[in-house]
Backbone bond lengths (Angstrom), bond angles and torsions (degrees), N, CA, C in turn:
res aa  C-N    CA-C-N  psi(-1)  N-CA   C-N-CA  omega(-1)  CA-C   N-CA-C  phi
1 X - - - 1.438 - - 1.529 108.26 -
2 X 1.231 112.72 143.65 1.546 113.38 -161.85 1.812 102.44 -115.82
3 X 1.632 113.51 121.88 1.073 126.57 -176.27 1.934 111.53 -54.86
4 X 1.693 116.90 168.90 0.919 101.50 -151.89 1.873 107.80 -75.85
5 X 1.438 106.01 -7.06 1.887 103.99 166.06 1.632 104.92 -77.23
6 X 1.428 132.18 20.11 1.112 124.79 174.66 2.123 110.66 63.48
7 X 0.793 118.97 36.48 1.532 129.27 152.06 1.586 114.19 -95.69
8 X 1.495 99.94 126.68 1.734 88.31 159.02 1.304 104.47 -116.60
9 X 1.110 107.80 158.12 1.349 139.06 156.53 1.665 124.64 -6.76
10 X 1.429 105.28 -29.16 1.701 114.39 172.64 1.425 97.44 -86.81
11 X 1.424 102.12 -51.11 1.689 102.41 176.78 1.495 120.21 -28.01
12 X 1.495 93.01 -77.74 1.703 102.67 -165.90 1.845 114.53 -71.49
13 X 1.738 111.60 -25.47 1.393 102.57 146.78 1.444 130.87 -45.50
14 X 1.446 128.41 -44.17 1.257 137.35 179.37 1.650 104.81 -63.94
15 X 1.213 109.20 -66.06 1.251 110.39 -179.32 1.587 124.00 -31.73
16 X 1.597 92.18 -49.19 1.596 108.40 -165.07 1.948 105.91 -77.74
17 X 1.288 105.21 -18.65 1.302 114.67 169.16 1.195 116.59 -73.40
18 X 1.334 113.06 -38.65 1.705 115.10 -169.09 1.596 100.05 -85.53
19 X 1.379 128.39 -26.39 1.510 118.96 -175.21 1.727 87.47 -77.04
20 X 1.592 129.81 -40.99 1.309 92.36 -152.51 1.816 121.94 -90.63
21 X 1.645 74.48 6.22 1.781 100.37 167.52 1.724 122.30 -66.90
22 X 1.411 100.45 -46.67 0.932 100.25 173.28 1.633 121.17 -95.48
23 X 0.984 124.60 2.48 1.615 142.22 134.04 1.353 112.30 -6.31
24 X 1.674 95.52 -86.58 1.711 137.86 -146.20 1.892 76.14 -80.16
25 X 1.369 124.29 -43.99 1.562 95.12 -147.46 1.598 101.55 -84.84
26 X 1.635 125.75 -3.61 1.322 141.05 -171.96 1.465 101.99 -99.76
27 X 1.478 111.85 -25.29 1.800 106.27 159.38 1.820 114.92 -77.78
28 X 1.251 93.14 -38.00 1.692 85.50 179.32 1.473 121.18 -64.35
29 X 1.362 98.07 -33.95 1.765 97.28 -177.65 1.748 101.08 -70.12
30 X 0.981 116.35 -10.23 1.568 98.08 -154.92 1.739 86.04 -127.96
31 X 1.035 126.15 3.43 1.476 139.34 150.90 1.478 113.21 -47.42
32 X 1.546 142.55 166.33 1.598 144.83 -152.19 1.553 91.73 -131.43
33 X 1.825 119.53 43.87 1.449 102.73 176.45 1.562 108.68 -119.84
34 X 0.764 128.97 -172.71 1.520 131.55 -161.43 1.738 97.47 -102.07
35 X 1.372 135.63 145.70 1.506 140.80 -137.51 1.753 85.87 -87.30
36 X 1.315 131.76 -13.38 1.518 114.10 -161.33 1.696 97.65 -101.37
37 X 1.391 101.51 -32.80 1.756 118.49 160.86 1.499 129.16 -51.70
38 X 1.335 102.72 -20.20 2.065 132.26 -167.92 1.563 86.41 -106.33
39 X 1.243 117.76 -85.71 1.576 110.52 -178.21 1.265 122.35 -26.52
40 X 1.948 108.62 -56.73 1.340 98.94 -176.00 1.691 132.80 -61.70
41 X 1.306 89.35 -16.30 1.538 108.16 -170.66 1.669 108.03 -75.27
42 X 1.469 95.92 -33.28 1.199 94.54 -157.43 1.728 111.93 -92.68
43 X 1.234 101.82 -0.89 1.906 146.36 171.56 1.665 88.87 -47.53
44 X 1.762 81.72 -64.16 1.721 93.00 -164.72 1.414 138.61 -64.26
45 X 1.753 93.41 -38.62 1.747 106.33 173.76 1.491 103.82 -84.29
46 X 1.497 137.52 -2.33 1.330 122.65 137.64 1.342 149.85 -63.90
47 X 1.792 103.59 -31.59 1.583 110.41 147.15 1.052 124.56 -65.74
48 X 1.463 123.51 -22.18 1.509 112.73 174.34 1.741 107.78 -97.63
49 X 1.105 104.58 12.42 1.713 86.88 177.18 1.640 96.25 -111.47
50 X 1.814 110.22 -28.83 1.563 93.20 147.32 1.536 155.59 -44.21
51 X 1.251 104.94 -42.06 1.628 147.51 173.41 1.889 86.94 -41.97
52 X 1.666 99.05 -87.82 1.391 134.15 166.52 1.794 114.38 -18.08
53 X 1.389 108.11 -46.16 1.425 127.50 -178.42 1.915 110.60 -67.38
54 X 1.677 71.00 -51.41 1.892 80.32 -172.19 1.516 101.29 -63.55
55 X 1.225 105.86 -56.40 2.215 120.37 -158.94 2.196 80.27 -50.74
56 X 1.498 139.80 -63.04 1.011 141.64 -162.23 1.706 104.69 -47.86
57 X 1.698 111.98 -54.36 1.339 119.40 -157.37 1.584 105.53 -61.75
58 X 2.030 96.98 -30.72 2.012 102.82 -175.95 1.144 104.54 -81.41
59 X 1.986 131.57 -17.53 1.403 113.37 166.50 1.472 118.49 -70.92
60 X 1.447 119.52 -38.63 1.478 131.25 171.51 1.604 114.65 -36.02
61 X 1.560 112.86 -45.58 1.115 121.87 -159.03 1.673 108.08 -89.60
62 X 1.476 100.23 -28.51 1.422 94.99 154.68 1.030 152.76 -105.22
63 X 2.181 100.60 13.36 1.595 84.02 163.72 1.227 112.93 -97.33
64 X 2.057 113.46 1.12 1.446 114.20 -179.11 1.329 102.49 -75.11
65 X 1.403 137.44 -14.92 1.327 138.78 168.28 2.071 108.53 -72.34
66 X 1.118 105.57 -65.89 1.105 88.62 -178.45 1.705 124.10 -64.98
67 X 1.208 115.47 -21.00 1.984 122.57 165.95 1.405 87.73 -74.05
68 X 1.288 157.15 -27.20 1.674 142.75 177.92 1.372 98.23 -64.42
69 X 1.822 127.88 -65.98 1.212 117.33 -167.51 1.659 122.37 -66.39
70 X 1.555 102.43 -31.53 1.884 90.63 173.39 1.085 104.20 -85.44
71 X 1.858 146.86 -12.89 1.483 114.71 145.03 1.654 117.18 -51.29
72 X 1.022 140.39 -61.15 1.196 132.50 176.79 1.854 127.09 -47.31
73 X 1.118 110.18 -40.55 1.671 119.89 159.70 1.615 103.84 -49.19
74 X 1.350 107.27 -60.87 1.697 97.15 -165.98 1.508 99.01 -85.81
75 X 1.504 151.18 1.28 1.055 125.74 143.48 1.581 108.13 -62.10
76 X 1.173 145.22 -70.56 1.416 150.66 -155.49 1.613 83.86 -44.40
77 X 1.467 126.13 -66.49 1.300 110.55 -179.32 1.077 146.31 -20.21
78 X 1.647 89.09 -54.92 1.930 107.28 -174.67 1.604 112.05 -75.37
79 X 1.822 108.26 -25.28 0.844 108.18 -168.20 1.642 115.23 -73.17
80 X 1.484 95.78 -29.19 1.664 105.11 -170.75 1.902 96.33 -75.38
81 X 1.253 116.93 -56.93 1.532 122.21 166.56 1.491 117.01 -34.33
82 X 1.553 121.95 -31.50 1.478 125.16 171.72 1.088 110.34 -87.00
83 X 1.592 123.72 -23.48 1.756 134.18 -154.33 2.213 85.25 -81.65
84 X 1.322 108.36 -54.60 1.205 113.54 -158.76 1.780 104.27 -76.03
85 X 1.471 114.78 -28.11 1.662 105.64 173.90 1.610 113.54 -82.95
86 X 1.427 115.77 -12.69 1.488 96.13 156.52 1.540 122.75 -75.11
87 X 1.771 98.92 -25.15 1.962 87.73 -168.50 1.670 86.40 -66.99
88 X 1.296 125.93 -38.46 1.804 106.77 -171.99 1.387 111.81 -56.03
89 X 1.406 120.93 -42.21 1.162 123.74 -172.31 2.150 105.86 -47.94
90 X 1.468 95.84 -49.35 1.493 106.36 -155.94 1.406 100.25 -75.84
91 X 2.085 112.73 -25.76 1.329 93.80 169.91 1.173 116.90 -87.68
92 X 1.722 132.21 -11.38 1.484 108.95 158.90 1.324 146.05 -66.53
93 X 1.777 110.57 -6.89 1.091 127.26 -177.55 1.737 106.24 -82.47
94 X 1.395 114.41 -46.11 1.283 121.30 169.80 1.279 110.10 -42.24
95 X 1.612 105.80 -56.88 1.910 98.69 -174.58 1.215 108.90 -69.19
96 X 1.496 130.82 -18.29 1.338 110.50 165.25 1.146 141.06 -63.62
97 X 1.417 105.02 -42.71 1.204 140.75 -173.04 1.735 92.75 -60.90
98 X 1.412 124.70 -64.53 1.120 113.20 174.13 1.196 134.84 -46.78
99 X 1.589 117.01 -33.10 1.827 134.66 175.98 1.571 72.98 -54.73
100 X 1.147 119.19 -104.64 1.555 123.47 -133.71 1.433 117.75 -75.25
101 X 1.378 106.56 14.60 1.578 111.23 145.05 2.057 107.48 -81.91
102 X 0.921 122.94 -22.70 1.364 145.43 -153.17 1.650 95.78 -82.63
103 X 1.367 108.56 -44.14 1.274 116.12 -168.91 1.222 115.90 -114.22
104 X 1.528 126.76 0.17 1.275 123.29 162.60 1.867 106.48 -80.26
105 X 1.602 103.49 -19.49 1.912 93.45 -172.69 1.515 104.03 -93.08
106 X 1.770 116.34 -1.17 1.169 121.60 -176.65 1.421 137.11 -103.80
């Protein structure tokens, strides 16, 4: 669900992941460790911002799964709610239609 500036929640998670990604990797370079100590490190906060990437993409996917099925529930709804005000419609036209056949032979 998207706040009232229109962000949701995957959004500003992503966002907030990618600034503090690129944070950590602008402290490491400029960190006092030796380049195989920086690499390795930096090895690591890429598997975990992968890790992080994936666990986000399977929440994404399920709340676009679960907002897919209650769009589809409340179409079937509307549809059955529209299905049943035309049959009224078509049976009030019939009974009309019959009155003033009724009263043109009368």
């Amino acid at each position: 669900m998207a706040d009232d500036r229109g962000f949701s929640p995957g959004a500003v998670g992503l966002a907030f992941l990618s600034g503090a990604l690129a944070g950590a990797a602008i402290a490491l370079l400029l960190a006092p460790q030796s380049g195989r100590e920086t690499r390795e490190q930096l090895r690591g906060y890429a598997r975990k911002a992968e890790d992080d990437l994936r666990d986000l993409a399977g929440k994404a996917t399920e709340a676009f799964d679960y907002v897919a099925e209650k769009g589809r529930e409340a179409i079937h709804e509307k549809r059955s709610i529209l299905s049943e005000a035309l049959d009224a419609g078509r049976e009030a036209m019939r009974r009309e239609r019959d009155r003033l056949a009724g009263e043109k032979k009368g």
